[in-house]
C-alpha positions in Angstrom: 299.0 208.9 103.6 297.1 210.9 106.6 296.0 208.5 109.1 293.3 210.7 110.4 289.8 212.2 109.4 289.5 215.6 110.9 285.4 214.8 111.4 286.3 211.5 113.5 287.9 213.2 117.0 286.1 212.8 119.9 285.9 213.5 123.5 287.6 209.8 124.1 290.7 210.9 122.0 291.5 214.2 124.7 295.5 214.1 125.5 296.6 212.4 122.8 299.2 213.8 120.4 297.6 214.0 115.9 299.2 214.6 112.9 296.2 216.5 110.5 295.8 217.5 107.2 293.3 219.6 105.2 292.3 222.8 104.0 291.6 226.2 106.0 287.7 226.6 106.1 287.5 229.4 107.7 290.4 231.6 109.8 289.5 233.8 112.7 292.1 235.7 114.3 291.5 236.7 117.7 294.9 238.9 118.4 297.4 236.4 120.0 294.6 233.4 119.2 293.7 232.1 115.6 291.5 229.6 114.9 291.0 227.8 111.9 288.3 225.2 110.7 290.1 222.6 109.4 288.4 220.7 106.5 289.2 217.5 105.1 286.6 215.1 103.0 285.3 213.8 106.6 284.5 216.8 108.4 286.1 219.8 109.9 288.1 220.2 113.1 288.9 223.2 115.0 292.4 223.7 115.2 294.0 226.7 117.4 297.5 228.6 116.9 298.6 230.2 119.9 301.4 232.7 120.0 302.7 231.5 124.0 302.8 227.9 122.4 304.2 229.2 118.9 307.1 231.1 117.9 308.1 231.0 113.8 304.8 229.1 113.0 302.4 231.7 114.8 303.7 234.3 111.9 302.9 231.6 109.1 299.6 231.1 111.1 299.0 234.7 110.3 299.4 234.3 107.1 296.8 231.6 106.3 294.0 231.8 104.2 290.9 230.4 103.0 291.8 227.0 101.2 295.4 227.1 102.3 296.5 223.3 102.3 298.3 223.0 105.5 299.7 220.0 108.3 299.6 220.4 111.5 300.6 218.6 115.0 299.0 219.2 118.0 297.4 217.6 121.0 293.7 217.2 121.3 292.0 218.8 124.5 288.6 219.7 125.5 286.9 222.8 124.6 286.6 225.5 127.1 283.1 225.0 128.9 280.3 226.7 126.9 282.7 227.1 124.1 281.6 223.6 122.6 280.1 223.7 119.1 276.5 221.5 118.5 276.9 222.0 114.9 279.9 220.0 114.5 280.2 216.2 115.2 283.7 217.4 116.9 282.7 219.7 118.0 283.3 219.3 121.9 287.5 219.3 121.1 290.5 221.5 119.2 293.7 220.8 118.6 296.2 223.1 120.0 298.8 223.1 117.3 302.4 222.7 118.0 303.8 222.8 114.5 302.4 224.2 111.1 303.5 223.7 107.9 301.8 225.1 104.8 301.8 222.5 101.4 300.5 224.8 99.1 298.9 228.2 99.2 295.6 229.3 97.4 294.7 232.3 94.7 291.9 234.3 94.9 288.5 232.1 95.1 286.2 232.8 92.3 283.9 232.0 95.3 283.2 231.0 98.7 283.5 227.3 99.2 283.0 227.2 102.9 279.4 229.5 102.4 278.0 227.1 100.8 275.8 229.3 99.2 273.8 229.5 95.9 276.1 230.6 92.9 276.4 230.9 89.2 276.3 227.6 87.3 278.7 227.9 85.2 281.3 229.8 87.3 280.6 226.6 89.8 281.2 224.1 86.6 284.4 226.2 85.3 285.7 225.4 88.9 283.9 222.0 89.3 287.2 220.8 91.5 286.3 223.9 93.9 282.3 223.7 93.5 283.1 219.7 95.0 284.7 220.8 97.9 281.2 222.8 99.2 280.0 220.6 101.6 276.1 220.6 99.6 278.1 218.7 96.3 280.8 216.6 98.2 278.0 215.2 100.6 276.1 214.1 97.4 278.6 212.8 95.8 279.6 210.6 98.9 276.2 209.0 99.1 276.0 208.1 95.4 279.6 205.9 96.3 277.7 204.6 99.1 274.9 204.0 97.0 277.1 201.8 94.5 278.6 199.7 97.6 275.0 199.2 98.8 274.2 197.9 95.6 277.6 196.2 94.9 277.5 194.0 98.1 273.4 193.5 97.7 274.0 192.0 94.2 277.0 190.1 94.8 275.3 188.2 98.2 272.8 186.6 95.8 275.5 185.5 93.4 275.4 187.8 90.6 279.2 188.3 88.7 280.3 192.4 88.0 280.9 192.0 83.9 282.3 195.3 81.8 280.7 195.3 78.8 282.5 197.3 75.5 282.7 200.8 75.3 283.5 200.7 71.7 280.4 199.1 69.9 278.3 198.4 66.6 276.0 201.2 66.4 272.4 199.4 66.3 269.9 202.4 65.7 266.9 202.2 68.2 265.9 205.2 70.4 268.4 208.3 71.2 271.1 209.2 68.8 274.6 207.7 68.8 277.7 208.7 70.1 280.4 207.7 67.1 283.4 207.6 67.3 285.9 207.3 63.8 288.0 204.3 63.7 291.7 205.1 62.5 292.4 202.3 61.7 289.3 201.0 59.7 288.9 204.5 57.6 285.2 205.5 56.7 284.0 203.2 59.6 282.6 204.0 63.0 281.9 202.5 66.4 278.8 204.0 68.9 279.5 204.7 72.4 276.4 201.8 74.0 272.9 203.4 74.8 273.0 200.7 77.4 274.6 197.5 77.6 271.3 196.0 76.2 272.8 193.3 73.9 276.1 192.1 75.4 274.3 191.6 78.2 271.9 189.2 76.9 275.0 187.3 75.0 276.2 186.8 78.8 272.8 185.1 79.5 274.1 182.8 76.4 277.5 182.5 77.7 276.1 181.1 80.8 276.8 183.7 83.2 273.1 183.2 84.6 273.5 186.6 87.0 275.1 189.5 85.7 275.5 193.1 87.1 277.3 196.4 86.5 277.8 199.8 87.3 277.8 201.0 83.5 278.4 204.0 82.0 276.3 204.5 79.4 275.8 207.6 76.7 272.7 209.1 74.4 273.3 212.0 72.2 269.9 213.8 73.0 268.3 217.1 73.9 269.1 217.3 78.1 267.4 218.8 81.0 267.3 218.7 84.6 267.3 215.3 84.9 268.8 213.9 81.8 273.2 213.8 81.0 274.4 212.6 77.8 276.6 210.2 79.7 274.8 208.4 83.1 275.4 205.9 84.7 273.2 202.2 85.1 273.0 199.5 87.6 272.3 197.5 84.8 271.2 193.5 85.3 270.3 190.6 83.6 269.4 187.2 85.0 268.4 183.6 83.5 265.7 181.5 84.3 263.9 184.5 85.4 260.1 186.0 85.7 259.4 189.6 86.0 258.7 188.4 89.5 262.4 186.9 90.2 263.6 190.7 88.4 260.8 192.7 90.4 262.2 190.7 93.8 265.8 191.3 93.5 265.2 194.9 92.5 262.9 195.8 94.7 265.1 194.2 97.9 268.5 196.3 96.9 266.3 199.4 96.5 265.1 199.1 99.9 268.3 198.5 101.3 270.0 201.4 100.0 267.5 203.5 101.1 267.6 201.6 104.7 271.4 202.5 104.7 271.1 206.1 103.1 268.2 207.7 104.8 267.4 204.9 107.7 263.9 204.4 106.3 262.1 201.1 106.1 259.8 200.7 103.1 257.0 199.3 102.4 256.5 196.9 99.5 256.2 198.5 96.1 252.6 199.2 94.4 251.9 197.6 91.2 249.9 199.5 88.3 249.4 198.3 84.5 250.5 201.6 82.0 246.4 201.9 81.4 245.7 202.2 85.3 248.8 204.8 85.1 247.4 206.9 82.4 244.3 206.9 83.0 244.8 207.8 87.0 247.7 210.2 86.4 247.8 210.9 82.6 251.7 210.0 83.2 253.2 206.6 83.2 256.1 208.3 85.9 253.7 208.9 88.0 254.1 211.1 91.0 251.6 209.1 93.9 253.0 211.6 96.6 249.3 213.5 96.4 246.2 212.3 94.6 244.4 214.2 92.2 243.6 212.0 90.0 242.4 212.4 86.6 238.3 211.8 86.6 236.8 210.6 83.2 233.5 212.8 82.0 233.0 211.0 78.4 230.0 209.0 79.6 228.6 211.4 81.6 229.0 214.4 78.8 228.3 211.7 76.0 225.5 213.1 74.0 225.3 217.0 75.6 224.8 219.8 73.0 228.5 221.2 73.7 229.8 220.8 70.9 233.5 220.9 72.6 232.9 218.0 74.1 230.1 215.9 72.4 232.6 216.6 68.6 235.7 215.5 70.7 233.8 212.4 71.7 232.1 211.7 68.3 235.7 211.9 66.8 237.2 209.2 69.1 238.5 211.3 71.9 238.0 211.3 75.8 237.1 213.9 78.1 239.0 214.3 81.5 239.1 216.6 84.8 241.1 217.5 87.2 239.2 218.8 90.7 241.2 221.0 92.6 239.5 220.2 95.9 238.9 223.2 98.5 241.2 225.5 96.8 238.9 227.3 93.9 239.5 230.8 95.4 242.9 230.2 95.1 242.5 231.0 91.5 241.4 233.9 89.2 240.3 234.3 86.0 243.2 235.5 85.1 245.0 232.3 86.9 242.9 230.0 85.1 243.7 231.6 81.5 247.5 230.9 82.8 246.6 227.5 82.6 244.8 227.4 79.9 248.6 228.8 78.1 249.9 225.8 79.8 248.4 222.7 78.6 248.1 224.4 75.1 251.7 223.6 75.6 251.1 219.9 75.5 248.9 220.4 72.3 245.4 220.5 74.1 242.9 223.2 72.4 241.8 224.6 75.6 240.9 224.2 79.1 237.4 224.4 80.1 236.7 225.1 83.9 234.0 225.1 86.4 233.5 226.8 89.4 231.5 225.4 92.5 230.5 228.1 95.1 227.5 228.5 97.3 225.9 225.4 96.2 226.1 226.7 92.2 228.6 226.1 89.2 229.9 229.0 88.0 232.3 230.1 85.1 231.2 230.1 81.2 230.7 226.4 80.4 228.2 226.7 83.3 225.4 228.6 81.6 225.8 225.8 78.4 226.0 222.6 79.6 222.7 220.9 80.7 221.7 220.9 84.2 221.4 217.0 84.4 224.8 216.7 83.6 226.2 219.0 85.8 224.0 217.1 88.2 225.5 214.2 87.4 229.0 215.1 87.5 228.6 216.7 90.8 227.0 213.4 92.3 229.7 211.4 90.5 232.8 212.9 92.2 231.6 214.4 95.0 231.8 218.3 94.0 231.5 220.6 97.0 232.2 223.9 97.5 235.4 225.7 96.9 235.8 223.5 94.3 237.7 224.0 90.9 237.3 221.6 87.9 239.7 221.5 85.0 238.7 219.9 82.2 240.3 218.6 78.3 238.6 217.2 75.7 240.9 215.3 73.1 242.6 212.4 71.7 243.9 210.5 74.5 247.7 211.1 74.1 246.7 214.9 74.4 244.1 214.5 77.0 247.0 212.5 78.9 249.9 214.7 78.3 248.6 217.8 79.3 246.8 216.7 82.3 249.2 215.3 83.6 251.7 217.5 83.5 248.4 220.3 84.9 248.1 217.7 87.7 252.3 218.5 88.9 251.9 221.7 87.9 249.2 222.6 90.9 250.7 220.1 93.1 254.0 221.8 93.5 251.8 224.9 93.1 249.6 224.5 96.1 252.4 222.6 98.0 250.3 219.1 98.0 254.2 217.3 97.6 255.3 216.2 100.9 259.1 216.0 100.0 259.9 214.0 102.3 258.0 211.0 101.1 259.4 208.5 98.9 257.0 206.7 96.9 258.0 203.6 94.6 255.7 201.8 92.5 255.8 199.3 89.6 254.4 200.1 85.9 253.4 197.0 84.3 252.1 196.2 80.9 253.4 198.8 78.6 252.0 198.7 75.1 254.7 196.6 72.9 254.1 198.9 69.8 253.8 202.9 69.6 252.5 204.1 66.3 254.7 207.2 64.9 252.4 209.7 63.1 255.7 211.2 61.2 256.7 207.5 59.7 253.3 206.6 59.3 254.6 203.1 60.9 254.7 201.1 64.0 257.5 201.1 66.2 258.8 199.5 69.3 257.4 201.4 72.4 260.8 199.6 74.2 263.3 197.6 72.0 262.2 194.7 69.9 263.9 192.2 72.3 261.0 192.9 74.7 258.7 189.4 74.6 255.3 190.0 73.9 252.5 188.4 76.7 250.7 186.8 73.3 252.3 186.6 70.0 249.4 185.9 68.7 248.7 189.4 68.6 251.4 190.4 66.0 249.0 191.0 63.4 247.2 193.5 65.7 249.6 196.2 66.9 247.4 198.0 69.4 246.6 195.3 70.9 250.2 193.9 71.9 251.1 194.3 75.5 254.5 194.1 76.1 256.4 192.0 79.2 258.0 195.1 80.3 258.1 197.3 83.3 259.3 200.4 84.7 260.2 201.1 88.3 259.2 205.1 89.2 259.8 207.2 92.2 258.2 210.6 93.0 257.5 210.8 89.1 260.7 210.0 87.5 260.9 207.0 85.6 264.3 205.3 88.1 264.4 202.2 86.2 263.0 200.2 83.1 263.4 196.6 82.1 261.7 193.3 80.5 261.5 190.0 79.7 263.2 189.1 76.8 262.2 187.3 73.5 264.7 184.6 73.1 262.8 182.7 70.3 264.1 183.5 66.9 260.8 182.6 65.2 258.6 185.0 67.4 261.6 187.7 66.8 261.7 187.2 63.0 257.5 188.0 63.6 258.2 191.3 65.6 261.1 192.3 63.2 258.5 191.5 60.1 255.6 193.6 62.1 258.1 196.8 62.8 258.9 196.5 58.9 262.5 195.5 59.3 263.7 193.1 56.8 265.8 190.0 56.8 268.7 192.0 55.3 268.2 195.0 57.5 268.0 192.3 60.8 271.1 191.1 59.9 272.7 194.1 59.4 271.5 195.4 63.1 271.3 193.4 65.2 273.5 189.8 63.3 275.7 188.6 65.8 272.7 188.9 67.8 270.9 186.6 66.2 273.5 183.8 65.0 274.4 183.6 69.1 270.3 182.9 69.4 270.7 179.4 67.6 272.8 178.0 70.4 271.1 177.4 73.1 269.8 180.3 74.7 268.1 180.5 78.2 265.1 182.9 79.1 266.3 185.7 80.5 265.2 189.1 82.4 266.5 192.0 83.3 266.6 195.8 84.5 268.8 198.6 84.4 267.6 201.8 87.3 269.4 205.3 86.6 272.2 205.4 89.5 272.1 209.1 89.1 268.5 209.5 89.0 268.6 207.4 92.6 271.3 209.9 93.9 268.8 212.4 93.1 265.8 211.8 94.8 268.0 210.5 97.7 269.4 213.4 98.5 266.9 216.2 97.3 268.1 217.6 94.2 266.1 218.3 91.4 269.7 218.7 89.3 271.2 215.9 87.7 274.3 217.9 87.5 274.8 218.0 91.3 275.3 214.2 91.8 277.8 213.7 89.1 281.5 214.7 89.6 281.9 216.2 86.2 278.7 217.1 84.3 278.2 218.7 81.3 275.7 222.0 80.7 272.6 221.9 78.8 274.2 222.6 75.1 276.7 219.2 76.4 280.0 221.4 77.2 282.6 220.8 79.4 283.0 224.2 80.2 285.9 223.3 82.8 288.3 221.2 80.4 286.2 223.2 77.0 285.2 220.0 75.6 283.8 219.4 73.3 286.7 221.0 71.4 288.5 221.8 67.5 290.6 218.7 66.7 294.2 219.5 64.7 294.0 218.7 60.6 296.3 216.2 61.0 294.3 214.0 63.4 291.4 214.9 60.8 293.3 213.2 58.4 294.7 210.2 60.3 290.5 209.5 60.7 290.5 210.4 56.8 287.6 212.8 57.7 287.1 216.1 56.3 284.8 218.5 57.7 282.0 220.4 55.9 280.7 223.3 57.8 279.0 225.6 56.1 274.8 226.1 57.1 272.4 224.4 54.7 270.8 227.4 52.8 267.3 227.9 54.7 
């Protein structure tokens, strides 16, 4: 094993003799001079072949090239004066090499890893093991490991135990599809790879384990995008005896001292909203606080106008909302505005109505219909000066919501309102226990049925239910959910009866969950925050795929090992499984 990182030399190590390893950089040949950047995982060190000192090894010199895996001995000296390099942390010293010996040459690159540079996805994920030696992916990777020490040694100081939990479960439907994997041995029956480790680790909070944490893999079979894997990876805990504000405390401290240790900020303490404050501000419950813009209500003040947009929308139970786009109106067109208009369509809003407010006057077409008091009014109401643009939807509230929300991100990246360099955490409280699905005609649980409910009382009025749950969000992705959970088999056997799941159909989920609730079980909390959606806004990607060491593309491929791949017939038939392939007729 090496004993030395090439990024550690420094001027106090001049005149002593190193044995270095690594991989050639970059090679400049200078006539009777080479120089090569030496890289290994710390760093890179120059390291200089000199034909007066060299005699055999200056003609292997010559003959290195970039990625080369080479040794070499040499003493460490001083650059020459002015020759010193500020971009490198060793960059005041070289090693003048003595001997050279070469442990494995390299083919032709299918591209540049020293460059850096942007290249083509799936070239970089054919050749993951090369894309990880660009210094952009290695550094990321590096600070997610930190990232898990950070959290390991935070955790384990306040007496939580590291617990693996089964790979191989019971598939328990509730949420994204299941991985399943056959069983050989039990033909015609299948384990699930875990959505989380949800239920073993509330039977840990039975066993008595009080404190429990993990690093845990965990996998959803779902549509992916930037942010989403179908494996990823938890910091999943669960405590006993615990409040939302015992959960909230611990997670909140090992957050901020990851991000003390990572970026050397000091944060402040996390914000608290309910999911109706977050909705109703930011039409999101992820909200991204780094700018404001928030959404501003008009139903009151258009309540009764003879718009029939607006007053219908109201009349048939909806809300109307704006977005004011302060002192940047002549930023957009017409045209922009009908671009816009495409785009909350998107999120299944009619249309986008729009105001104007220039030399003391609203302009645009709504201007010339609505009334004069209310224009008045909302003008009064919100402040409306010049320059102004106002964006409004009238809808239900999920559409209302939805799509200005997602408006709101959409001009704040636009007009560069973001500050990236901001991190802002902040607590969503009070999520709704139930979520009503139009498709099913039924109501389901907006979390997971294990969620305790702030009154059971209100069983037998769905929309009224507020769940003792919580999310942890940064810069508008969702980092981290959790709750409370309901350890009482009576008020369980009330929210299983309300979602319309029978006795039988309990049993058959979620049994062993239930018969270990009849001995003794302790209230218990927990969390679980995305390790690679941390990593993420850490280091300043907007790609999930550039914190994790193997990720897959957006149609789930491997496209470095091909997986997922065809399986022989006679490991078909060792599963007993036979394959039926052909497309259902349209």
């Amino acid at each position: 094993m090496k004993k030395y990182n090439n990024g550690d030399f420094r001027k106090s190590d001049v005149g002593s003799i190193f044995e270095v390893y690594g991989w050639v950089n970059k090679r400049r040949d200078m006539g009777g001079v080479i120089f090569v950047d030496l890289r290994d995982r710390s760093g890179i060190l120059q390291v200089v072949f000199n034909r007066d000192y060299l005699k055999d090894d200056f003609k292997l010199a010559e003959s290195l090239k970039n990625e080369y895996c080479i040794k070499v001995t040499g003493k460490l000296e001083l650059r020459g004066k002015g020759l010193e390099n500020p971009n490198l942390a060793t960059g005041e010293v070289e090693l003048i090499v003595q001997n050279l010996e070469i442990l494995s040459e390299c083919d032709i690159l299918p591209f540049n890893v020293y460059e850096d540079s942007n290249i083509n996805e799936n070239v970089a994920l054919k050749y993951r093991y090369l894309d990880l030696r660009r210094e952009s992916i290695k550094e990321k990777i590096l600070i997610r490991h930190k990232i898990c020490k950070v959290a390991r040694d935070y955790l384990n100081d306040l007496g939580f135990i590291e617990i693996e939990t089964p790979i191989l479960c019971k598939s328990t439907p509730e949420g994204a599809r299941d991985y399943l994997v056959p069983s050989r041995i039990n033909k015609g029956a299948f384990y699930a790879l875990p959505q989380s480790p949800q239920i073993f680790k509330q039977l840990l909070m039975v066993a008595g384990f009080e404190k429990y944490y993990q690093i845990a893999r965990s996998f959803r079979d779902e549509d992916l995008r930037s942010d989403r894997q179908p494996e990823f990876t938890q910091i999943d805990m669960e405590m006993s005896f615990a409040t939302e504000e015992d959960v909230w405390s611990v997670t909140e401290g090992m957050i901020k001292k990851i991000v003390k240790e990572v970026k050397n900020i000091s944060l402040p303490d996390f914000p608290r909203i309910t999911y109706h404050e977050a909705m109703e501000k930011y039409g999101s419950d992820k909200p991204d606080t780094r700018f404001e813009m928030e959404l501003l209500d008009l139903t009151e003040i258009l309540r009764g106008t003879k718009m029939n947009v607006f007053n219908n929308a109201i009349l048939n139970g909806g809300i109307i909302k704006c977005l004011i786009v302060k002192n940047n109106g002549d930023k957009y067109s017409r045209s922009d505005v009908e671009h816009l208009t495409d785009f909350v369509k998107i999120y299944g809003a009619k249309g986008l109505a729009w105001l104007k407010y220039d030399n003391d006057t609203f302009n645009g077409v709504i201007a010339k219909n609505l009334e004069d008091e209310k224009l008045e009014l909302m003008k009064k109401t919100y402040n409306i000066s010049n320059n102004d643009l106002i964006l409004i939807v009238a809808d239900a509230p999920k559409i209302v919501y939805a799509s200005l929300g997602a408006l709101r991100l959409k001009i704040g990246k636009e007009l560069n309102l973001i500050d990236e360099n901001k991190l802002n955490f902040l607590w969503i409280t009070d999520f709704p226990f139930f979520e009503y699905s139009e498709t099913e005609k039924r109501w389901k649980a907006e979390h997971n049925p294990f969620t305790m409910l702030k009154d059971i009382n209100l069983i037998n009025e769905p929309e009224k239910c507020i769940a003792r749950s919580y999310d942890l969000v940064v810069n508008g992705y969702e980092l981290a959910s959790g709750g409370v959970r309901n350890y009482k088999r009576d008020d369980l056997a009330k929210v299983f009866k309300a979602l319309g799941i029978s006795d039988e159909e309990a049993e058959k989920r979620f049994g062993f969950v239930l018969e270990a609730f009849k001995y003794g079980v302790p209230p218990h909390a927990g969390i679980a925050p995305g390790l690679e959606r941390l990593v993420m806004v850490l280091t300043n990607t907007q790609d999930i795929k550039d914190v994790i060491a193997f990720p897959k593309t957006q149609s789930a491929s491997d496209l470095m090992s091909d997986a997922p791949s065809e399986v022989s017939p006679e490991q078909l038939k060792e599963l007993g499984i036979k394959l039926d392939l052909e497309e259902e007729n349209d």
